[in-house]
VEXROGU-494437 format. One record per residue (C-alpha): x, y, z; residue in one letter. Coordinates in nm, 3 decimals, padded with zeros to 5 digits. Layout:
site px X&py Y&pz Z&resn A
...
REM end
This chain:
site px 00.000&py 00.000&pz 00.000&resn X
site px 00.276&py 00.231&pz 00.094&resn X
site px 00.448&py 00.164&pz -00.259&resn X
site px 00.100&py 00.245&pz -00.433&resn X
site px 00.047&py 00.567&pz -00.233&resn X
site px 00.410&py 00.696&pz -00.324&resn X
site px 00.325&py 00.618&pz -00.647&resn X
site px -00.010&py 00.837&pz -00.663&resn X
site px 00.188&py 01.116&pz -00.440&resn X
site px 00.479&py 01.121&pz -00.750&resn X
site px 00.194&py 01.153&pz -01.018&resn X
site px -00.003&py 01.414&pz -00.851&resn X
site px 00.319&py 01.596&pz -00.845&resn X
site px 00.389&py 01.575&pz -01.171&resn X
site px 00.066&py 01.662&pz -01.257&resn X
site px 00.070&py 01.991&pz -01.113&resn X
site px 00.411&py 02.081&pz -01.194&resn X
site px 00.289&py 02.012&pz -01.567&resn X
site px -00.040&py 02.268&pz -01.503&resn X
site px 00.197&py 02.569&pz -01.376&resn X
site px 00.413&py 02.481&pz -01.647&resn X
site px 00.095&py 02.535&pz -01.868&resn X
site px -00.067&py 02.859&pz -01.695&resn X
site px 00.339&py 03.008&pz -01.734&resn X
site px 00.379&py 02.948&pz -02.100&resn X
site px 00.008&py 03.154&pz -02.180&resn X
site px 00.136&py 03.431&pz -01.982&resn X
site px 00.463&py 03.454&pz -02.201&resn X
site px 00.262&py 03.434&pz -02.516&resn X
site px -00.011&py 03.672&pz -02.369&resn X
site px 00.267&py 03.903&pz -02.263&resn X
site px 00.507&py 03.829&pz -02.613&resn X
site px 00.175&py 03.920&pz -02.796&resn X
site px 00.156&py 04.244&pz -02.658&resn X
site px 00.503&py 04.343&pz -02.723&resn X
site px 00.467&py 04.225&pz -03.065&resn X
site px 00.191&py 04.456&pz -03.105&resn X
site px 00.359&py 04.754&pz -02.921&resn X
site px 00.688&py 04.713&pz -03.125&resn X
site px 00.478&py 04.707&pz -03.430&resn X
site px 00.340&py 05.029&pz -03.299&resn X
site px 00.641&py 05.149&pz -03.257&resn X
site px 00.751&py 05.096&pz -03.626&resn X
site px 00.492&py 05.221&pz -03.720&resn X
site px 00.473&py 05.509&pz -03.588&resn X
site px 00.877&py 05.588&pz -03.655&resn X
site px 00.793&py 05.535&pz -03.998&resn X
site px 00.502&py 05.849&pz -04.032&resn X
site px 00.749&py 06.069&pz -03.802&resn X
site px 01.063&py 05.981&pz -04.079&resn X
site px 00.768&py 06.041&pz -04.357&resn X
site px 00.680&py 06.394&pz -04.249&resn X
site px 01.051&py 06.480&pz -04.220&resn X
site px 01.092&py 06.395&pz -04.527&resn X
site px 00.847&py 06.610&pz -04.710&resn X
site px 00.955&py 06.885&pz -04.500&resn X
site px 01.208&py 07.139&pz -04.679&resn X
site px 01.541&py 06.999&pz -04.660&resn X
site px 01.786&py 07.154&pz -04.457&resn X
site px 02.115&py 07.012&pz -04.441&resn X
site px 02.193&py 07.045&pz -04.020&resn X
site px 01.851&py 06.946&pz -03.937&resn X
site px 01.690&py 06.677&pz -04.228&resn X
site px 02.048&py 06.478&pz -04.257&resn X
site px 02.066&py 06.373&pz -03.871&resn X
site px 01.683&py 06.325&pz -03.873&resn X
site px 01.690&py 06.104&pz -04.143&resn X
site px 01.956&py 05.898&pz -04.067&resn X
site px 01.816&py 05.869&pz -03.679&resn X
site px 01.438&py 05.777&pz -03.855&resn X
site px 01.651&py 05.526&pz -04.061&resn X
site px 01.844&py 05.330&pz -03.732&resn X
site px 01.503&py 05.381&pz -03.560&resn X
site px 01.319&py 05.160&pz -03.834&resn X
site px 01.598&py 04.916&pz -03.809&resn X
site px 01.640&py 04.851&pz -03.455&resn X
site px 01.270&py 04.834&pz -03.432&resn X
site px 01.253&py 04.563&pz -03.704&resn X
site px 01.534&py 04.374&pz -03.559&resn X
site px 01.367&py 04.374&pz -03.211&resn X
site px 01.029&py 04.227&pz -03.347&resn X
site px 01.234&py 03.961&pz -03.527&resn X
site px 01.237&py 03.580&pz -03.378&resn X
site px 01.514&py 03.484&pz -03.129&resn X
site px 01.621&py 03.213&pz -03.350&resn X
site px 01.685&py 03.460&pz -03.678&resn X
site px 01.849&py 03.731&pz -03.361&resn X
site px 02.105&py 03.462&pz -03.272&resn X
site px 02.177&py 03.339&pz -03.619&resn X
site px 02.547&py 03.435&pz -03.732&resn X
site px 02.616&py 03.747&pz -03.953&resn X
site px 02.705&py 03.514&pz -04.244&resn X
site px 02.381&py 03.337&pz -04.222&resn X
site px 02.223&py 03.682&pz -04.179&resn X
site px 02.388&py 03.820&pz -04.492&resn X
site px 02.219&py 03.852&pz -04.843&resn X
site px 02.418&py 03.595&pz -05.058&resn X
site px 02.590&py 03.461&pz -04.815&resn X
site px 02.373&py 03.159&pz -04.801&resn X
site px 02.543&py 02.801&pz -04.948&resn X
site px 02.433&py 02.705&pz -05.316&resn X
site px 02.315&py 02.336&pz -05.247&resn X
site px 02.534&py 02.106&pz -05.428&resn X
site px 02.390&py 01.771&pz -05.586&resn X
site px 02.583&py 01.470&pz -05.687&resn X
site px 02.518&py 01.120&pz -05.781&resn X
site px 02.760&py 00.927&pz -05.520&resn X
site px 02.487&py 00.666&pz -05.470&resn X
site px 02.365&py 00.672&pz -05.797&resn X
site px 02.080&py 00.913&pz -05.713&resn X
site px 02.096&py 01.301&pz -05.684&resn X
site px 02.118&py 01.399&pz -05.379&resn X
site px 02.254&py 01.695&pz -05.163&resn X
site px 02.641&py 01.630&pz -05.060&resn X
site px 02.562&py 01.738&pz -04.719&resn X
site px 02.265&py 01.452&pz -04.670&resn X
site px 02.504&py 01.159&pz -04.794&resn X
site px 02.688&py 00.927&pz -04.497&resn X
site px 02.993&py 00.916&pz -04.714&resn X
site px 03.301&py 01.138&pz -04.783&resn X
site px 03.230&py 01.283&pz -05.100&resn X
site px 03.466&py 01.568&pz -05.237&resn X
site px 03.322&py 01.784&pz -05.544&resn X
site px 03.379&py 01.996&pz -05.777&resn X
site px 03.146&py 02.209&pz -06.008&resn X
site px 03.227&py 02.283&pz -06.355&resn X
site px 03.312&py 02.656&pz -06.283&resn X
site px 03.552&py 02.572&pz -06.026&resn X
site px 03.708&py 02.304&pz -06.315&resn X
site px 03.759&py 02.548&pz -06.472&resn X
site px 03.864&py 02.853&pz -06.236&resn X
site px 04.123&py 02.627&pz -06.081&resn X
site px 04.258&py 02.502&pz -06.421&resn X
site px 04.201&py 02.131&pz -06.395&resn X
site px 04.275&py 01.982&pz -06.696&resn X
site px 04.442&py 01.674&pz -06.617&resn X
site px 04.453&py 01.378&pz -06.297&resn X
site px 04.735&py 01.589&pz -06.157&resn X
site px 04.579&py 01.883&pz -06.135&resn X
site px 04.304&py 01.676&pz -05.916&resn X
site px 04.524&py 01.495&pz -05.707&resn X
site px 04.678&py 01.782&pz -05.567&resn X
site px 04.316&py 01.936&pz -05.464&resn X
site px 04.194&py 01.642&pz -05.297&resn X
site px 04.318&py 01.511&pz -04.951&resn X
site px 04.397&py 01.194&pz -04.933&resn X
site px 04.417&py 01.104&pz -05.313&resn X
site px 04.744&py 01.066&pz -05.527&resn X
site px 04.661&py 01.074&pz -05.862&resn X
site px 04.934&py 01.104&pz -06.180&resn X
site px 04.965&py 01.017&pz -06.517&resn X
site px 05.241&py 00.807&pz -06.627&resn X
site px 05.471&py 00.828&pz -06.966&resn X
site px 05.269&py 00.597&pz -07.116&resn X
site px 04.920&py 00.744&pz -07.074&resn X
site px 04.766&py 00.524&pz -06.810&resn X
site px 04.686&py 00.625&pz -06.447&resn X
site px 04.852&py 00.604&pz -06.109&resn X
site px 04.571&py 00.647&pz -05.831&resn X
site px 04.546&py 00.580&pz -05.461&resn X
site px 04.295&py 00.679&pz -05.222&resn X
site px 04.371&py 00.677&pz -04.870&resn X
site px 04.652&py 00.421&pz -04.972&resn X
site px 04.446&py 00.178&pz -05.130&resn X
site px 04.475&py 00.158&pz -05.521&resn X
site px 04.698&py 00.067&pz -05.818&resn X
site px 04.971&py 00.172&pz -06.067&resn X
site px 04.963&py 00.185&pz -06.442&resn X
site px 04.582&py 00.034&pz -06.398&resn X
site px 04.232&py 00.119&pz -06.267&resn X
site px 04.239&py -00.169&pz -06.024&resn X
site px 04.137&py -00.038&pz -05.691&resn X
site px 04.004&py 00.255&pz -05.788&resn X
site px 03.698&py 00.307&pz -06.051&resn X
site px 03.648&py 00.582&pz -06.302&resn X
site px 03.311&py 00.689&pz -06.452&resn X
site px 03.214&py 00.860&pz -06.751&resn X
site px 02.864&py 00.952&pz -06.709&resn X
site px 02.788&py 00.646&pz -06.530&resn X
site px 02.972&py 00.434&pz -06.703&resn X
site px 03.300&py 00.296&pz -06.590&resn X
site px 03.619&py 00.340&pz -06.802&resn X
site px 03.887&py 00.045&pz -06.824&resn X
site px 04.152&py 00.165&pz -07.089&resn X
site px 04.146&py 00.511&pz -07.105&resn X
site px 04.063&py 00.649&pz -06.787&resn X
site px 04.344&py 00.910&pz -06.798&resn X
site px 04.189&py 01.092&pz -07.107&resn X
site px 04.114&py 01.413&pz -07.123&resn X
site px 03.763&py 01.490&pz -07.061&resn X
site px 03.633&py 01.827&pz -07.063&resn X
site px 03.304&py 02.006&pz -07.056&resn X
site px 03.217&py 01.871&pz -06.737&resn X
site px 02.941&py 01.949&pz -06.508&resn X
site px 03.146&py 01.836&pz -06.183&resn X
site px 03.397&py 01.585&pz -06.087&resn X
site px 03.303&py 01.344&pz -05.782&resn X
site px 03.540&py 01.182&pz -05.522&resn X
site px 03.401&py 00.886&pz -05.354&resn X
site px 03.614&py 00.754&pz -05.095&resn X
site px 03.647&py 00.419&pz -04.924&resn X
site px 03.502&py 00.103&pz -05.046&resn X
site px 03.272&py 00.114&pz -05.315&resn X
site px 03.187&py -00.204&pz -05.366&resn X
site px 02.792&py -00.235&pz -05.367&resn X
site px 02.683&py 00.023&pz -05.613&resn X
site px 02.980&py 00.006&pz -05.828&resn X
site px 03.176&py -00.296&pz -05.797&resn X
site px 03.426&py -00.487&pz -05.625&resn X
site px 03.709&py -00.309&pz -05.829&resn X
site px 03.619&py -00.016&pz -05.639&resn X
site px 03.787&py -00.101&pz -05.279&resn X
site px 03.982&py 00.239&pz -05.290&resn X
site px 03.727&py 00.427&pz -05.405&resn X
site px 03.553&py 00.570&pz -05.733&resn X
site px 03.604&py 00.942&pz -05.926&resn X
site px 03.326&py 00.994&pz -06.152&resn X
site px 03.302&py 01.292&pz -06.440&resn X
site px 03.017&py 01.410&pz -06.493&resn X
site px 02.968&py 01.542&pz -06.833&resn X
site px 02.725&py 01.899&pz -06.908&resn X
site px 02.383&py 01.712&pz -07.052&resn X
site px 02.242&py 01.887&pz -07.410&resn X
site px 02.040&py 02.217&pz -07.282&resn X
site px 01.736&py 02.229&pz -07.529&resn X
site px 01.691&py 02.614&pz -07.427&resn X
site px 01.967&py 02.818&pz -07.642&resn X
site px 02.298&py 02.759&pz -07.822&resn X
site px 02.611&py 02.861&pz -07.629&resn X
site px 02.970&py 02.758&pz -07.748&resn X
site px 03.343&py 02.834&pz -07.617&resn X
site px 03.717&py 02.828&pz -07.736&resn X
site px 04.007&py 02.797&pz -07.557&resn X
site px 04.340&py 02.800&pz -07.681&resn X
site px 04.694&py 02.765&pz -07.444&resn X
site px 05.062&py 02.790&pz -07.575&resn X
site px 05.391&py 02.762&pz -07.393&resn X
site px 05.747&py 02.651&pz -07.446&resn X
site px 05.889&py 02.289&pz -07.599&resn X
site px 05.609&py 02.383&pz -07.860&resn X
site px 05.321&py 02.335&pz -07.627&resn X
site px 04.956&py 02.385&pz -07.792&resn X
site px 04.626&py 02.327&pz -07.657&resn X
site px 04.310&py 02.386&pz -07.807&resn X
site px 03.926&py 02.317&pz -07.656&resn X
site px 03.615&py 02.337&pz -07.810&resn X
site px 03.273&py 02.346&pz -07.636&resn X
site px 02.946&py 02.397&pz -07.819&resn X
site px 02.526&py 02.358&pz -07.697&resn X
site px 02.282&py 02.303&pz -08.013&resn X
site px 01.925&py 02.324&pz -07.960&resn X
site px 01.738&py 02.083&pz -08.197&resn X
site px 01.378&py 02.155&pz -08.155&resn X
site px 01.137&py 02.093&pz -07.900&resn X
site px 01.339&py 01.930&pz -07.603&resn X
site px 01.604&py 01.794&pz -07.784&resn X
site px 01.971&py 01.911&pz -07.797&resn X
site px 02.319&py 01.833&pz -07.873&resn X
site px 02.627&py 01.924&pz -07.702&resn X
site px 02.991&py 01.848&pz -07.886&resn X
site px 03.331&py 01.887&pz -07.713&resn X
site px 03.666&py 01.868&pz -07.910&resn X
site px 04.029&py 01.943&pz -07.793&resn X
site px 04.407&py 01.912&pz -07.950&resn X
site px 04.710&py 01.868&pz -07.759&resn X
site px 05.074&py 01.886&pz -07.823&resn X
site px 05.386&py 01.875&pz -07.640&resn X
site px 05.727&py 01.855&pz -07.791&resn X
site px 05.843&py 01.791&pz -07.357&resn X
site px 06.229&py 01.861&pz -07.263&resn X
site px 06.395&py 01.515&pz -07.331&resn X
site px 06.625&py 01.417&pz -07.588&resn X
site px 06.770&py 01.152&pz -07.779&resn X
site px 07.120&py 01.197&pz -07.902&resn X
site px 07.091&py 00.912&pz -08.138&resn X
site px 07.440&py 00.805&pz -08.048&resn X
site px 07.651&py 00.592&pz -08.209&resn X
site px 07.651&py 00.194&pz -08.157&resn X
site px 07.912&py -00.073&pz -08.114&resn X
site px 07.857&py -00.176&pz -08.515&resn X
site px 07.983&py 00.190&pz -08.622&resn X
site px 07.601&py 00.268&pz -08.720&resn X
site px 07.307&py 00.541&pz -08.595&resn X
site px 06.950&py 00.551&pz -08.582&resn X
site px 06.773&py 00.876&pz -08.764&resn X
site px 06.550&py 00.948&pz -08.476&resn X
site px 06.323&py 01.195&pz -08.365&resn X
site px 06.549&py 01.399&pz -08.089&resn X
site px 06.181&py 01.518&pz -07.933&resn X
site px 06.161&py 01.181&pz -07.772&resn X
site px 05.889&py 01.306&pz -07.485&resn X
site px 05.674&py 01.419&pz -07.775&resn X
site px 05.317&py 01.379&pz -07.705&resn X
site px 05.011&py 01.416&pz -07.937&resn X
site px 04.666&py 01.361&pz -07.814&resn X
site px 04.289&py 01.519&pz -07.915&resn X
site px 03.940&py 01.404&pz -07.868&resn X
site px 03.581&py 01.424&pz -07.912&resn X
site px 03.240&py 01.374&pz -07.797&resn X
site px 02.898&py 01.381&pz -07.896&resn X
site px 02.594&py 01.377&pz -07.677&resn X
site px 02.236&py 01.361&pz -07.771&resn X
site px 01.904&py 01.399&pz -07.573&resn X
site px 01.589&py 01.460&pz -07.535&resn X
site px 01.240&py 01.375&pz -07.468&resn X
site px 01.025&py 01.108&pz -07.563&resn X
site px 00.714&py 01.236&pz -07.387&resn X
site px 00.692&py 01.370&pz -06.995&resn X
site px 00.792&py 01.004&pz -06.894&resn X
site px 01.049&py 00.843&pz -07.116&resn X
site px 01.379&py 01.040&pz -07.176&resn X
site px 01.715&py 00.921&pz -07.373&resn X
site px 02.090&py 01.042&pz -07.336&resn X
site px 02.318&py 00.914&pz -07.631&resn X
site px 02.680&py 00.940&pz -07.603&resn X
site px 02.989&py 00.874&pz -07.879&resn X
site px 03.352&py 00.965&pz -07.801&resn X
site px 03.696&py 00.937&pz -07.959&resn X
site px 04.010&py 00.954&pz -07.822&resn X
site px 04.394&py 00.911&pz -07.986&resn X
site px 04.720&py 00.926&pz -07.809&resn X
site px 05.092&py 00.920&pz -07.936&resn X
site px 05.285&py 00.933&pz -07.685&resn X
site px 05.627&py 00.825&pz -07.482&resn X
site px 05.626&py 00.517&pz -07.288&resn X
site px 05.855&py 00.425&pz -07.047&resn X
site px 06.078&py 00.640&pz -07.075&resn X
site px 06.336&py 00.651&pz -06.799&resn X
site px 06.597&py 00.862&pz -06.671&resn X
site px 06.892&py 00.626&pz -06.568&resn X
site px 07.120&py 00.855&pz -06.318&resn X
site px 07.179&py 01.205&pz -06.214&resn X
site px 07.463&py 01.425&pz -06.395&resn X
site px 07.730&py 01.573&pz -06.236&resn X
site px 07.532&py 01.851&pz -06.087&resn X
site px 07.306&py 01.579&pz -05.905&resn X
site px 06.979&py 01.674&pz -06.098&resn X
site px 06.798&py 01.484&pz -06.356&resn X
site px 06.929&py 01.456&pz -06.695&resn X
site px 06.723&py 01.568&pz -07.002&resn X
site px 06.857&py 01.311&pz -07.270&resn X
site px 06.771&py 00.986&pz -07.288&resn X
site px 06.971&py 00.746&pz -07.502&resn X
site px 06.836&py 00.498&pz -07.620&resn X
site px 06.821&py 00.261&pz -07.969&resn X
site px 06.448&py 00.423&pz -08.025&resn X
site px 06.171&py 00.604&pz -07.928&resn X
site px 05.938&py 00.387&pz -07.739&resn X
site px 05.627&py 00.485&pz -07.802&resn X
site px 05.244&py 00.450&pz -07.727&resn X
site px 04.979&py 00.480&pz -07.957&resn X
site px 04.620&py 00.438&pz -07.822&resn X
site px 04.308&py 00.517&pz -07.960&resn X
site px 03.994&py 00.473&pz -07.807&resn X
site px 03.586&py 00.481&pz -07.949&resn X
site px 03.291&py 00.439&pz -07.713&resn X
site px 02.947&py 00.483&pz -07.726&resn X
site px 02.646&py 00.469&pz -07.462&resn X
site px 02.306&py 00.501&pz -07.431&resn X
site px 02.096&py 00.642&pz -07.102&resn X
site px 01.736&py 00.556&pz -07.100&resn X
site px 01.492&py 00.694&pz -06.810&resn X
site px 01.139&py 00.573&pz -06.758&resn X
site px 00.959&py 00.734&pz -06.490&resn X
site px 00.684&py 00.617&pz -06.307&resn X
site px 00.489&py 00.746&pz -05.985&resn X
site px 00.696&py 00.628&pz -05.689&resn X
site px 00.982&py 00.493&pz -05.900&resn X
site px 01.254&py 00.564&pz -06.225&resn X
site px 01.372&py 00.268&pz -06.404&resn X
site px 01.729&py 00.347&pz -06.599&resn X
site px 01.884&py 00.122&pz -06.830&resn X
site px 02.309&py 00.239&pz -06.933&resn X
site px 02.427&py -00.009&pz -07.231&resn X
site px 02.800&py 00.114&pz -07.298&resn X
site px 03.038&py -00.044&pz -07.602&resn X
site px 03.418&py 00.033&pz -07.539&resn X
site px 03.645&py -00.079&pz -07.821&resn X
site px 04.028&py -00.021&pz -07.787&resn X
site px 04.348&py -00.060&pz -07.973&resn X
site px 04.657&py 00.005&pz -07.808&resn X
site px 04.990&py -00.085&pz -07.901&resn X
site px 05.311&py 00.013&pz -07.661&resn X
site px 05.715&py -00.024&pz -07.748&resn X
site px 05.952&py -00.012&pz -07.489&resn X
site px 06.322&py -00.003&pz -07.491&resn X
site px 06.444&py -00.224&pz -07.153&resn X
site px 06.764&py -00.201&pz -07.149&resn X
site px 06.780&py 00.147&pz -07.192&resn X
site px 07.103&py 00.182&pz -07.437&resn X
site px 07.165&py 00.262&pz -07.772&resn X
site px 07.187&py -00.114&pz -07.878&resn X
site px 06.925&py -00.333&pz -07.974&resn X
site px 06.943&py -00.581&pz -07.676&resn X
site px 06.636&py -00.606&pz -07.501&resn X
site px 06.351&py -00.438&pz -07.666&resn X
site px 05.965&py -00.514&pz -07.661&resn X
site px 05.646&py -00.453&pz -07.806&resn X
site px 05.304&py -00.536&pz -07.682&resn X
site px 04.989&py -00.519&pz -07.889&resn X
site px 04.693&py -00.509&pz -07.688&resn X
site px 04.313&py -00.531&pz -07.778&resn X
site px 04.022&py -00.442&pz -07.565&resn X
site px 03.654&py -00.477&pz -07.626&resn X
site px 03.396&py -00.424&pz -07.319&resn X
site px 03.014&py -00.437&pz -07.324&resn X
site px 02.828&py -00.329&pz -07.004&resn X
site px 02.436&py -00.340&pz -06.917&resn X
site px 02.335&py -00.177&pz -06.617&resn X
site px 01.925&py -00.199&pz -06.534&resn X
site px 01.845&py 00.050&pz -06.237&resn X
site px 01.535&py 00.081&pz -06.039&resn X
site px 01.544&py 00.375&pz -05.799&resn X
site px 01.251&py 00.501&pz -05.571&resn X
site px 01.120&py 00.858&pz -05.595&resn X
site px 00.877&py 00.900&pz -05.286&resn X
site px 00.968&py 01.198&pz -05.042&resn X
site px 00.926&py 00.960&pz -04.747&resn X
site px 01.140&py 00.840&pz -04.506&resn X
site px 01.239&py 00.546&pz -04.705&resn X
site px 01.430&py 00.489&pz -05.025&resn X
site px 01.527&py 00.181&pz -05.183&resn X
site px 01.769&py 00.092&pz -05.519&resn X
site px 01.768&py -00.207&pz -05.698&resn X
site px 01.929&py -00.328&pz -06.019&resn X
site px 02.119&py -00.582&pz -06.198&resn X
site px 02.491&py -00.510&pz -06.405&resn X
site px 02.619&py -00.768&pz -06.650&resn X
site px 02.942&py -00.705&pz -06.790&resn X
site px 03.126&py -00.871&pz -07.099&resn X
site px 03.540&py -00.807&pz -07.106&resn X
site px 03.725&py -00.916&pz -07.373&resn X
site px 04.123&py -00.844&pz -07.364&resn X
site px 04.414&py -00.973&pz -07.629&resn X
site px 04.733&py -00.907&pz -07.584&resn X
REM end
């Protein structure tokens, strides 16, 4: 019994505590009401006063100092009938454009805002591409902590994220072209981007067990079916360095559009190859430029419209290297830097060229999108390297390589606003390598 009547004693407690707790919170409103209302008064009576000042005739002593003390008036007024959360927000949040732009990506292969995703995701929009001059993996390695990215001699990448990658392949580390992943020429040169994404850590659900490092995903501008728009950009320097990039929007009626980007690169570089003299008595006629590097590109994107339901994205792109490979600086000189000439019995060289071609189709329903990416990726690539690094023909190679890869990725992704969101979807893939 003694239990039961504490019990009853504790609730009866509570309960009244909870009905002062009510009659004090209607007094604050009651009494916050009224000095709403008075400080609306206020302004609005400061406001007729700074009115008939105003049409008064203006003398300088008098009208200058009223004015600007009608003007403070009006503001501390307003400021002192705003709520205490908007009084205690920070200047910067107070401050006309000021305000963050929201940023969307498509890290889990929906767009979302980078701030709502439980991942590390590092971004970068298309205007800060190209404010900061990004034009190859370098130039993004050195931007993003955590993540060494270079290009090699021979055209293929060297990536790591948080230590986890691979060298001279994409093993460890996926990149995406609009969704689709790229396995010979992921260090190409691909401009007229929307943004650049930086996934980091495993990968490995939405985008494949290759992807234990991480993925970086390029997200190319779509075809904008509201006005044509086009850009040039042209860049020289020294060792006969030219670069030229093309950008161009076409509007083709209705909502479809075209969008074509082009570039040309060349690079003489600062290495050299004597040519010198072999054991036999005889030379080679070669190219002293033996860095020299030639590279351009294209692609062509398509979309539009179907009906309000059914939309289609069409990509083609070309790319062609001729470049270096493997070319290696044996010792330092006397002066204990890097030499500039490399001798050897030829120029090893790359020569790559890559065509690919995709197609995005959307279906949208009520609750849910259903998004089908076929890809085709065709590659020739054949390399020359010069091992033992001499002007004798001792230990040379060359290695042909052919690549062929078809991908089918079938995507269903929910749309509702509510609490829950589910993905689903099935990838077949078809990779077909000779060497």
């Amino acid at each position: 019994m003694s239990t039961q009547r504490g019990s009853f004693a504790r609730l009866g407690l509570i309960r009244a505590g909870y009905i002062k707790k009510l009659r004090r919170d209607r007094k604050n409103n009651q009494r916050g009401a009224a000095h709403h209302g008075e400080i609306k008064q206020m302004i609005s009576n400061v406001t007729a006063k700074c009115a008939r000042v105003r049409a008064e005739p203006f003398h300088w002593k008098t009208n200058v100092h009223a004015g600007s003390a009608c003007g403070m008036a009006v503001l501390v007024a307003s400021v002192m009938s705003l709520p205490p959360a908007l009084l205690l927000a920070s200047p910067a949040v107070m401050a006309q454009g000021s305000i963050l732009e929201e940023v969307l990506v498509t890290a889990r292969k929906r767009e979302e805002n980078v701030l709502e995703i439980p991942e590390s995701v590092s971004t970068f929009s298309g205007t800060m591409v190209e404010q900061a001059n990004i034009n190859g993996l370098e130039d993004i390695g050195l931007l993003v902590p955590n993540l060494f990215m270079s290009r090699r001699a021979d055209g293929f990448p060297n990536v790591s994220i948080r230590g986890l990658g691979g060298f001279g392949n994409t093993q460890g580390v996926g990149f995406y072209l609009d969704g689709v992943q790229m396995f010979s020429d992921a260090s190409s040169r691909f401009g007229d981007l929307e943004r650049i994404e930086v996934l980091k850590g495993p990968q490995g659900i939405l985008y494949g067990g290759a992807n234990i490092g991480g993925a970086i995903k390029f997200v190319a501008k779509r075809p904008d079916a509201e006005a044509f728009s086009s850009k040039v950009k042209f860049r020289a320097g020294e060792d006969d360095y030219y670069d030229v990039d093309l950008q161009a929007n076409i509007p083709l009626g209705g909502t479809w559009a075209a969008r074509v980007f082009g570039f040309f690169e060349t690079d003489d570089s600062f290495l050299v190859n004597p040519g010198s003299t072999r054991l036999n008595g005889g030379t080679s006629n070669l190219d002293k430029d033996v860095g020299e590097t030639e590279e351009f590109g294209f692609r062509v994107a398509v979309a539009g419209d179907f009906d309000e339901r059914f939309s289609v994205y069409a990509t083609v792109r070309y790319n062609e290297l001729d470049g270096p490979n493997n070319v290696w600086n044996r010792e330092f000189n006397g002066n204990f830097t890097y030499s500039d000439v490399v001798d050897t019995s030829f120029n090893p060289r790359h020569e790559r060229d890559t065509l690919a071609g995709s197609v995005e189709l959307a279906l949208e329903f009520d609750r849910f999108t259903i998004t089908s990416i076929t890809s085709y990726t065709e590659t020739n690539s054949d390399r020359e390297s010069d091992l033992d690094i001499s002007p004798e023909f001792i230990l040379d190679l060359f290695r042909p390589h052919r690549l062929n890869v078809l991908t089918e990725e079938l995507r269903f992704t929910s749309t509702d606003a509510g609490p829950w969101q589910w993905q689903a979807g099935v990838y077949f893939l078809e990779y077909r390598r000779k060497f």
